[in-house]
ROMAR-547048 format. One record per atom (N, C-alpha, C): atom name; x, z, y. Coordinates in Angstrom, 1 decimal, decimal comma. Each point is the difference from the previous one (the first is absolute). Layout:
<nodes>
- vovo/east/up/north
- CA/X/Z/Y
...
</nodes>
This chain:
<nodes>
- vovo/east/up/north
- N/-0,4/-31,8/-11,4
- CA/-0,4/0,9/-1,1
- C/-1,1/0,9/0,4
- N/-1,2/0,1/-0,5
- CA/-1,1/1,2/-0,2
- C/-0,1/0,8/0,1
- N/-0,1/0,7/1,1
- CA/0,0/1,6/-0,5
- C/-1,1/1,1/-0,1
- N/0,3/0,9/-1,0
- CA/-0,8/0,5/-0,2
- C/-0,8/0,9/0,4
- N/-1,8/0,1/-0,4
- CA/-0,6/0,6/0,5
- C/0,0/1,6/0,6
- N/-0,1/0,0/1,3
- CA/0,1/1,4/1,1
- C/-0,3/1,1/-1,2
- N/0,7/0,8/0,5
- CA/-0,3/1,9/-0,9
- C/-1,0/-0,1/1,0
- N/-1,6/0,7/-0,3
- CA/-1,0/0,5/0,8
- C/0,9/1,4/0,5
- N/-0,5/0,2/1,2
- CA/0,3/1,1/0,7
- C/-1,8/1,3/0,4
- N/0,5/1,0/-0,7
- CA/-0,9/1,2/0,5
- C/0,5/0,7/1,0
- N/-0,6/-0,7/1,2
- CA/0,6/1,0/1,2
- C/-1,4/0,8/0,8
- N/0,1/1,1/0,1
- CA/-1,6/0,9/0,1
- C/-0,1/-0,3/1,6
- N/-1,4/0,5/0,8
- CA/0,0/0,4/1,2
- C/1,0/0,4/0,8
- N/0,2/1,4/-0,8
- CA/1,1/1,0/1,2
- C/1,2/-0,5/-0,7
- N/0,3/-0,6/-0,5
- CA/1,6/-1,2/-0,5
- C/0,1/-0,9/1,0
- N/-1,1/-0,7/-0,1
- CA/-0,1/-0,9/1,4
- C/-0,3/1,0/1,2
- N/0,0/0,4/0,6
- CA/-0,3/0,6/1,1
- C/1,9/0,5/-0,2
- N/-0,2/0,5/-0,1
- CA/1,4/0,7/-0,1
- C/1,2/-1,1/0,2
- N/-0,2/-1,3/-0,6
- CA/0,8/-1,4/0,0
- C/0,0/-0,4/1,2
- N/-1,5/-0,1/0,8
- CA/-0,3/-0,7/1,3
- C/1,1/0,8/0,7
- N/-0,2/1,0/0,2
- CA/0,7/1,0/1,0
- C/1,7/0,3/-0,4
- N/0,2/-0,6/-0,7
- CA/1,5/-0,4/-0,2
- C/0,4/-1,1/0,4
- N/-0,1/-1,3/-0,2
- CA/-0,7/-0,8/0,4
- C/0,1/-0,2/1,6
- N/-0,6/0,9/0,7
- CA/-0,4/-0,1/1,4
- C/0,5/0,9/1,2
- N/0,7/1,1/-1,2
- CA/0,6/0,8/0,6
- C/1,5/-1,0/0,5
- N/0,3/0,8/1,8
- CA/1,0/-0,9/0,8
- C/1,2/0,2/-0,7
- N/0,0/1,2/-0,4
- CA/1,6/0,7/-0,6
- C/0,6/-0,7/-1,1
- N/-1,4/-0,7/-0,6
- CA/0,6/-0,2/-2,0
- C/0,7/-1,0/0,3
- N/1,1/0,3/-0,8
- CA/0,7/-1,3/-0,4
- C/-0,4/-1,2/-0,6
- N/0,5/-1,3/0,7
- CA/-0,5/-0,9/-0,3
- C/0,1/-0,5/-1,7
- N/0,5/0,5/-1,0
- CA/0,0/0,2/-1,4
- C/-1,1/0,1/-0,8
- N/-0,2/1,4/1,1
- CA/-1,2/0,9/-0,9
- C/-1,2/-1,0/0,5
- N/-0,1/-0,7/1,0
- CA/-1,5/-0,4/1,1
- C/0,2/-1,1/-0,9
- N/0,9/-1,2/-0,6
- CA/-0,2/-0,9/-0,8
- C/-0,9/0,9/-1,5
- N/1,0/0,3/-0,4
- CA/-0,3/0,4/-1,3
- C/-1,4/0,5/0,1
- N/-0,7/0,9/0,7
- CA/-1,3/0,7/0,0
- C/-1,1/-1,2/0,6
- N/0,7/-0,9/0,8
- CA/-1,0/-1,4/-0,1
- C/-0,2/-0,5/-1,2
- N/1,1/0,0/-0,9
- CA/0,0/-1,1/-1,4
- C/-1,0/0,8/-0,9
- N/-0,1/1,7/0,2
- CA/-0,8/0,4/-0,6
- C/-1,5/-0,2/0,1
- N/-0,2/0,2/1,5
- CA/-1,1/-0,1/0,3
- C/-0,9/-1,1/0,0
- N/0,9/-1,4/-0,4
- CA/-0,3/-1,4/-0,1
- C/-0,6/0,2/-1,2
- N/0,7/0,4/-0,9
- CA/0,3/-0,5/-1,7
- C/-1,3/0,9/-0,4
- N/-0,5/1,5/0,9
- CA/-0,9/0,5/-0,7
- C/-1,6/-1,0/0,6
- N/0,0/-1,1/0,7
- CA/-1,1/-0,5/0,2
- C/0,1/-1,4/-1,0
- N/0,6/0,4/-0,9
- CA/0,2/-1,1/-1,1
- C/0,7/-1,5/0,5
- N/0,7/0,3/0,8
- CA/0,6/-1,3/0,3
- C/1,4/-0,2/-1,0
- N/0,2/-1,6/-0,3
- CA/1,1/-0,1/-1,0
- C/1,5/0,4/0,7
- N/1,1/0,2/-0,7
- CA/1,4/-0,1/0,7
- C/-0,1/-1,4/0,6
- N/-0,3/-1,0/-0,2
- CA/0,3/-1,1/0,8
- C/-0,6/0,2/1,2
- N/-1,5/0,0/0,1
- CA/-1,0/0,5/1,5
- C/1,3/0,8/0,4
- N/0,2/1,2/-0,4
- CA/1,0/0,9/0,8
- C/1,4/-0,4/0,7
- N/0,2/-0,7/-1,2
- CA/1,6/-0,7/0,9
- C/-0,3/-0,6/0,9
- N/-1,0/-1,4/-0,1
- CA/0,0/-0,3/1,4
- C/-0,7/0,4/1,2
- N/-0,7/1,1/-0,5
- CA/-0,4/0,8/1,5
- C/1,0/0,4/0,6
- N/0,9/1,2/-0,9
- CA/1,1/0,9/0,3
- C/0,9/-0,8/0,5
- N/0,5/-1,3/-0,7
- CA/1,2/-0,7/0,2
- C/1,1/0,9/-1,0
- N/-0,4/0,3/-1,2
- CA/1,1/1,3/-0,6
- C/0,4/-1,5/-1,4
- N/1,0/0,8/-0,2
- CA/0,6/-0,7/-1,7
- C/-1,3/0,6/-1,1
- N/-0,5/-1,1/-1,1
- CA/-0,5/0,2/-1,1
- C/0,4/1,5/-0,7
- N/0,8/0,1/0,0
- CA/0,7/1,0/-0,7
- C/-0,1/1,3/0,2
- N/0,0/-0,1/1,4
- CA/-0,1/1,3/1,3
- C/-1,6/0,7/-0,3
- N/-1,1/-1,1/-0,1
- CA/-1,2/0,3/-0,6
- C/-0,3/0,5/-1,1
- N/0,3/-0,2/-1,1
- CA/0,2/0,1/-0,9
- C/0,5/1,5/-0,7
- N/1,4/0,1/0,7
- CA/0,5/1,5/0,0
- C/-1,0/0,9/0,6
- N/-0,3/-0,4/1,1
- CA/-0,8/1,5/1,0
- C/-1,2/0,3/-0,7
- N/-0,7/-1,2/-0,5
- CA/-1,3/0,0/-0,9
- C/0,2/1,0/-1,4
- N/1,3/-0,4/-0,4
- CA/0,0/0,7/-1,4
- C/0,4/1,3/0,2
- N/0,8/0,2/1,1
- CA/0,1/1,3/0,0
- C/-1,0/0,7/0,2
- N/-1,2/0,0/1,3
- CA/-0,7/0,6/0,1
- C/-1,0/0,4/-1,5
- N/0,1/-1,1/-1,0
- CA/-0,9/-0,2/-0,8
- C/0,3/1,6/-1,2
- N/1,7/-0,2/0,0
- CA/0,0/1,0/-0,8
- C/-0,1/1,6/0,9
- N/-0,2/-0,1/1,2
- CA/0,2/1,6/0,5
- C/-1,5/0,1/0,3
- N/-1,2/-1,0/-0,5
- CA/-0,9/0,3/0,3
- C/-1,2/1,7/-0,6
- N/0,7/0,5/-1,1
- CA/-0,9/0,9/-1,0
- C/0,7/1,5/1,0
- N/1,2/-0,1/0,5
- CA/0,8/0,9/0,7
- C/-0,7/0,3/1,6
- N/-0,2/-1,1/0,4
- CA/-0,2/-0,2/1,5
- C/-1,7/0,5/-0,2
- N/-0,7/-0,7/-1,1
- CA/-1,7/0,6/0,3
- C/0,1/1,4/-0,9
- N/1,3/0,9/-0,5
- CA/0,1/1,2/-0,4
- C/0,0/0,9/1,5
- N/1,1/-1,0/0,6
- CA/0,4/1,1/1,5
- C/-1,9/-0,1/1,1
- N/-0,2/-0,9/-0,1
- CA/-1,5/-0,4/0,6
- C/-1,1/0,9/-0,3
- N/0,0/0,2/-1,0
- CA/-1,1/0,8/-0,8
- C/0,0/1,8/0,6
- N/1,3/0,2/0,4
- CA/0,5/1,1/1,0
- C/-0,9/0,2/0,6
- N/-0,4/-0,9/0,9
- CA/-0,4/-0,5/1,3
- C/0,8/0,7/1,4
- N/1,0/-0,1/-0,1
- CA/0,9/0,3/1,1
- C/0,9/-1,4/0,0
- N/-0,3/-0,1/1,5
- CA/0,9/-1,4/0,4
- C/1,5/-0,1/0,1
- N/0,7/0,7/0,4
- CA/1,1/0,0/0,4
- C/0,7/-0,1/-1,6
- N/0,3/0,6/-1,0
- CA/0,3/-0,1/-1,0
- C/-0,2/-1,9/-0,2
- N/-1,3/-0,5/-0,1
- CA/-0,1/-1,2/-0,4
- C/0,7/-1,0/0,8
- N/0,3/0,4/1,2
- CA/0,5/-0,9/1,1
- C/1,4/-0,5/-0,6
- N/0,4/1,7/0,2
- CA/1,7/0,1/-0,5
- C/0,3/-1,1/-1,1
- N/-0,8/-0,1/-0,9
- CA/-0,3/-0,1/-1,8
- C/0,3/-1,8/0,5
- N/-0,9/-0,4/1,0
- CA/-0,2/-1,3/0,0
- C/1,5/-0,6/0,7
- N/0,5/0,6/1,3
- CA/1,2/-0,2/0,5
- C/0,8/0,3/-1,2
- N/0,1/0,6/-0,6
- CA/1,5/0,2/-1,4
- C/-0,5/-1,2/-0,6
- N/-1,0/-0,2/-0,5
- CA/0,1/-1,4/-0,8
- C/-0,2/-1,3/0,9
- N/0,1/0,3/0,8
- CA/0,1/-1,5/1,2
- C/1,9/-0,3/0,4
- N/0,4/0,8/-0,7
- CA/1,9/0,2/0,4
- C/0,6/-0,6/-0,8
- N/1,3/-0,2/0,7
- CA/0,6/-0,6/-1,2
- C/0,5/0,5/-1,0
- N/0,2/-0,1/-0,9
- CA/0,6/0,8/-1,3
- C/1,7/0,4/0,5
- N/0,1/0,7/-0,7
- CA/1,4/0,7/0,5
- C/1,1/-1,4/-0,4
- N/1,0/0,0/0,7
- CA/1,4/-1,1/0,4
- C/1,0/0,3/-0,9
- N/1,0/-0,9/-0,1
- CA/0,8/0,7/-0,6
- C/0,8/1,1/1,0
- N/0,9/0,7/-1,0
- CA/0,1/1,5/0,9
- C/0,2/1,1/-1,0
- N/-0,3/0,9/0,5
- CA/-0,3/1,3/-0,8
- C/-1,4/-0,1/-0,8
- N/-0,4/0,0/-1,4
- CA/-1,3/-0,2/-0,1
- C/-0,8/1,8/0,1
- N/-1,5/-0,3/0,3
- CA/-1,1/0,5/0,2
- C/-0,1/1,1/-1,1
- N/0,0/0,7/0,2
- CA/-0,2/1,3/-0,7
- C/-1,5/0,1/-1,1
- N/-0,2/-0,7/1,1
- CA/-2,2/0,2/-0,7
- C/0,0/-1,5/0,3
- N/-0,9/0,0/-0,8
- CA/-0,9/-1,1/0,0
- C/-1,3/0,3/0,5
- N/-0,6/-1,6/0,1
- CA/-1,0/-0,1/1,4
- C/-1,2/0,8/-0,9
- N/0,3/-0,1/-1,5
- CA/-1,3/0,8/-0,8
- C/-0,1/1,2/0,4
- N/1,1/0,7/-0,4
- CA/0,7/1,0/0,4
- C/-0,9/0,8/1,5
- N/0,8/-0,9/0,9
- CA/-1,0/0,0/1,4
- C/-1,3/0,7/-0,1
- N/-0,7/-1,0/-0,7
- CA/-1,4/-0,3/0,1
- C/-0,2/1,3/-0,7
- N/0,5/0,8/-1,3
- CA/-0,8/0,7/-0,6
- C/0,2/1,3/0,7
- N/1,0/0,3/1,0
- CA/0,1/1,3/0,7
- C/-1,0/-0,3/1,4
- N/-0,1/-1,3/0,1
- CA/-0,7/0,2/1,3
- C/-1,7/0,4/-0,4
- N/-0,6/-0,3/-1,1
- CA/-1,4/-0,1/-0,7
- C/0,2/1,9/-0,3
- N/1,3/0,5/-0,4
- CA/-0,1/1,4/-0,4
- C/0,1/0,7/1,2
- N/0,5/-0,4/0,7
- CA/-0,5/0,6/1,4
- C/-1,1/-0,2/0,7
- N/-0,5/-0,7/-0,4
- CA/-1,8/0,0/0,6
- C/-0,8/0,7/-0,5
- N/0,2/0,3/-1,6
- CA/-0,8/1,0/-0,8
- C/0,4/1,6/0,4
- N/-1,1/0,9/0,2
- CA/-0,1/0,9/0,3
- C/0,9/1,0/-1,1
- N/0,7/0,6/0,5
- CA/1,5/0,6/-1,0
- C/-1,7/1,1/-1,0
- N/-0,8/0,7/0,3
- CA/-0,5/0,7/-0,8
- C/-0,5/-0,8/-1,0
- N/-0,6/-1,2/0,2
- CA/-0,7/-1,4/-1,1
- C/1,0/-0,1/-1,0
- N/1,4/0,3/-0,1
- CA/1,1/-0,2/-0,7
- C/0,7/1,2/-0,6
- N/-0,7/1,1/0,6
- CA/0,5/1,2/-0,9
- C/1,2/0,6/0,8
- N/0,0/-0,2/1,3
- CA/1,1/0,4/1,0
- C/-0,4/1,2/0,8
- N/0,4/0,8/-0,3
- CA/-0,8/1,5/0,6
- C/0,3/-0,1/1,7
- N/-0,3/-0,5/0,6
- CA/0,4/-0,1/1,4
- C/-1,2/-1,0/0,5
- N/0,0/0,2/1,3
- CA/-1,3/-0,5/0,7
- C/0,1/-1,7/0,9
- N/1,5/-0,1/0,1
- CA/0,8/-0,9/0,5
- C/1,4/-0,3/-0,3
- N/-0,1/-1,2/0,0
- CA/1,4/-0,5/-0,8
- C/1,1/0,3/0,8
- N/1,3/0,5/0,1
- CA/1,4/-0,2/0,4
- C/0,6/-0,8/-0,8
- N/1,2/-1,2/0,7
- CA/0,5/-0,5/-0,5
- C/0,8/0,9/-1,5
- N/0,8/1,1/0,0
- CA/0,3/0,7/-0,8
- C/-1,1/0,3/-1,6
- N/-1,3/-0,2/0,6
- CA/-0,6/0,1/-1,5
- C/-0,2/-2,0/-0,3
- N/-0,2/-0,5/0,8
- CA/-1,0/-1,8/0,0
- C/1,9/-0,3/-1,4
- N/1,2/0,5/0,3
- CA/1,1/-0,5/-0,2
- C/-0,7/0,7/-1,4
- N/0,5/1,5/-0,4
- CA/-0,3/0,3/-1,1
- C/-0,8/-0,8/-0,9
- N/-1,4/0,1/1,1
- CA/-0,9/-0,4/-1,4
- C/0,0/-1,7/-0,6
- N/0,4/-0,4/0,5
- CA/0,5/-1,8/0,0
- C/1,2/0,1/-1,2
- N/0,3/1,2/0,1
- CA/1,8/-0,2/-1,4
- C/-1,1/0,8/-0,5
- N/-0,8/0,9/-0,4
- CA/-0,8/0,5/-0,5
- C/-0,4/-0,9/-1,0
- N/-0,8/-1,1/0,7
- CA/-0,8/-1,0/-0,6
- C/0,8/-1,3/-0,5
- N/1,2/0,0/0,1
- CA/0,5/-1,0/-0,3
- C/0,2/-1,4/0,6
- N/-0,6/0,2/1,6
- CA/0,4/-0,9/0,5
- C/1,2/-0,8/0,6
- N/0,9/1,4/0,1
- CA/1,6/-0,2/-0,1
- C/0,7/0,9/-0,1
- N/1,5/-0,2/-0,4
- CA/0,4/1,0/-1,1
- C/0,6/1,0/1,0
- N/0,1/-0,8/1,2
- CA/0,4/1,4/1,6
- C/-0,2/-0,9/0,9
- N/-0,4/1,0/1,1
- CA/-0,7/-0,2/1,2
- C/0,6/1,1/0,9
- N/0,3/0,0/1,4
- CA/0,0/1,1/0,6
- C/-0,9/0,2/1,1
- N/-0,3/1,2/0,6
- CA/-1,3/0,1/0,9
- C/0,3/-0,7/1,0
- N/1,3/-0,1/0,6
- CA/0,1/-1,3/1,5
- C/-0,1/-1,3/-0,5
- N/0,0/-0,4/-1,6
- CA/0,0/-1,3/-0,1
- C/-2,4/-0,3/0,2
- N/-0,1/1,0/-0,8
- CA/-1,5/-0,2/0,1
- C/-0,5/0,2/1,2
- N/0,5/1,1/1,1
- CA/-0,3/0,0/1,5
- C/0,5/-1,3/0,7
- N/0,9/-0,9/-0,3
- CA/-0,1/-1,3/0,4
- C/-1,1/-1,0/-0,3
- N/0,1/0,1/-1,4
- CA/-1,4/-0,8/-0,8
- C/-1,4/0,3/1,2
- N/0,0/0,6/-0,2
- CA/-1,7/0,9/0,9
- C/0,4/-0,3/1,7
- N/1,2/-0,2/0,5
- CA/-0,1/-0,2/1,5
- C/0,5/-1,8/-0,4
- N/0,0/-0,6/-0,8
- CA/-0,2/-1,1/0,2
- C/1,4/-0,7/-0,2
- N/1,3/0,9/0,1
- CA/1,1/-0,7/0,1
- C/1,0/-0,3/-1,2
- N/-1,0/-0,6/-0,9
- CA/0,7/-0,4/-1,0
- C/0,8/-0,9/-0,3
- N/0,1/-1,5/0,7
- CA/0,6/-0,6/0,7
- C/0,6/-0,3/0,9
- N/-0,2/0,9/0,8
- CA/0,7/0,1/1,6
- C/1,2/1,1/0,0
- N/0,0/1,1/-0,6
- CA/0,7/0,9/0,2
- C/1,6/-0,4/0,0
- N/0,6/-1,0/-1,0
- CA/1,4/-0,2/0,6
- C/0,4/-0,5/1,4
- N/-1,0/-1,3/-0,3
- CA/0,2/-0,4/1,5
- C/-0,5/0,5/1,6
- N/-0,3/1,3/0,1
- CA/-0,3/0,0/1,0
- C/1,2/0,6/0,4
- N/1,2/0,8/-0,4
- CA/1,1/0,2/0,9
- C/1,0/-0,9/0,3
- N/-0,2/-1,3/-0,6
- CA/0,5/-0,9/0,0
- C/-0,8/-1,0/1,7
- N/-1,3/0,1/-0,1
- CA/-0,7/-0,4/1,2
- C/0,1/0,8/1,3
- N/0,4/1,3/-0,5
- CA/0,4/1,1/1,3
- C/1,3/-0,3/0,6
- N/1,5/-0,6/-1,0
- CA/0,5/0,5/0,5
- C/0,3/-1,7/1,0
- N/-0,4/-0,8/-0,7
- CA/-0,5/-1,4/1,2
- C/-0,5/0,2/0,8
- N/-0,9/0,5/0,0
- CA/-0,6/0,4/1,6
- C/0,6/1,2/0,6
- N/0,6/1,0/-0,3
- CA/0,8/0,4/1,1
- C/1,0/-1,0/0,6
- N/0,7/-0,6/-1,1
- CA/1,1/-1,0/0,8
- C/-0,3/-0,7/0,9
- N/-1,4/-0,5/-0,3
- CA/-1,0/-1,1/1,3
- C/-0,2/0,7/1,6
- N/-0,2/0,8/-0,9
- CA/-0,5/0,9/1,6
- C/1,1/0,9/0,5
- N/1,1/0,5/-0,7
- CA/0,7/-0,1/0,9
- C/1,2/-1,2/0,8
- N/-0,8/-1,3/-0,1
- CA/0,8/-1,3/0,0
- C/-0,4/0,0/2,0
- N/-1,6/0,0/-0,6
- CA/-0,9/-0,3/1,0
- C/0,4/0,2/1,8
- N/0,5/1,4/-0,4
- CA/0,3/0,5/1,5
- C/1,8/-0,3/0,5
- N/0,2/-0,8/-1,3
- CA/1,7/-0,3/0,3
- C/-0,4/-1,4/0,7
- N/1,2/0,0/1,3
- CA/0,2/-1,2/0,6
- C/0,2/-1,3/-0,6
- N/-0,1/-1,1/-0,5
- CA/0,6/-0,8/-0,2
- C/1,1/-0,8/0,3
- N/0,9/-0,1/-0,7
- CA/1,4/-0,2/0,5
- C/0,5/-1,8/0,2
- N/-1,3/-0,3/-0,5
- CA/0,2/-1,6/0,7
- C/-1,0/-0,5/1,4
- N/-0,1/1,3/0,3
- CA/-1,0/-0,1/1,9
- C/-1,6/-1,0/-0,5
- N/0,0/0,0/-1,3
- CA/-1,5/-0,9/0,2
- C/-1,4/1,4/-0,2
</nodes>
C-alpha cells in the first residue's frame, strides 16, 4: 500500500542547532537522540521511507514524530523568537517525550506547557505585570489570568521553568533504587562469588 506524501517540516537554524546537541549530547536518552534524528532527517526533506531505512525505525514511528513536531511548530518559533535558549531546549525535550501512560492523567496539557513557557519569556512589564521579574507566584496567576488554565500552582510552574515536567514523579522513585544499589554494593556477597 502507498503511502502518503511526508508533512514538510519547518525546522529553523537554532531548532536545528539545538537538535544537533541533543542529539550528541552523552547523557540524552537514547529516545530523545532517535526521535531528534528523525527530525533532523525529515527537515532536509527526506521522505518517511529514506528515514526508516536509515534509522531502521517502524513507518509509523516517523510519521508520529514528524506530525507532532509539525503541530508544536507556531509554539516552538513563539518560544524562539524570545531568543533565550534554554526555554526552547526544554520546549523541544517535552515534545520529544512520550505522552503521558496510563496512570494518573496530566493535569496540563503539552499546549498548556508551551503557553506558560512562551509567558515566561515575555518580559512581565510587556504584559501589564507591574514587577521587573517573573516569580513563579505571579507566571501561575497570570496563566489563570489568561486562561491558559483554570489552576496552576507556583511549585507546579517552578517545575515547568527547571525543566521537571516529566521527571518529577519519578525521580524518588530512581532515588530510592539507587540507595538500595549502593547500599548493596559494600554488602558481602553471600554466595562467595
Amino acid at each position: 500500500m502507498p503511502h502518503r506524501r511526508a508533512i514538510p517540516l519547518n525546522v529553523s537554524e537554532q531548532q536545528q542547532d539545538t537538535l544537533q546537541r541533543l542529539v550528541y549530547r552523552e547523557t540524552s536518552p537514547q529516545r530523545l537522540v532517535r526521535r531528534g534524528k528523525i527530525i533532523l532527517i525529515a527537515a532536509t526533506g527526506a521522505s518517511n521511507t529514506q528515514i526508516t531505512q536509515d534509522l531502521h525505525v517502524d513507518h509509523e514511528t516517523v510519521r508520529l514524530w514528524r506530525e507532532r513536531w509539525r503541530t508544536a511548530e507556531s509554539r516552538l518559533q513563539a518560544i524562539e523568537a524570545t531568543g533565550k535558549q534554554k526555554p526552547l531546549s526544554q520546549a523541544i525535550e517535552v515534545l520529544l517525550t512520550d505522552e503521558q501512560r496510563p496512570g494518573a492523567p496530566s493535569l496540563f496539557t503539552f499546549e498548556q506547557f508551551m503557553q506558560v513557557m512562551a509567558l515566561a519569556c515575555q518580559k512581565p512589564i510587556s504584559v501589564d505585570v507591574p514587577v521587573s521579574t517573573w516569580t513563579p507566584r505571579e507566571l501561575a496567576d497570570e496563566a489563570i489570568k489568561r486562561g491558559i488554565v483554570k489552576t496552576i500552582s507556583p511549585r507546579t510552574v517552578e517545575r515547568f521553568l527547571k525543566g521537571e515536567r516529566f521527571t518529577a514523579p519519578s525521580q524518588a522513585l530512581l532515588a530510592d533504587s539507587a540507595s538500595r544499589r549502593s547500599s548493596r554494593i559494600g554488602q558481602a556477597d553471600p554466595h562467595g562469588v
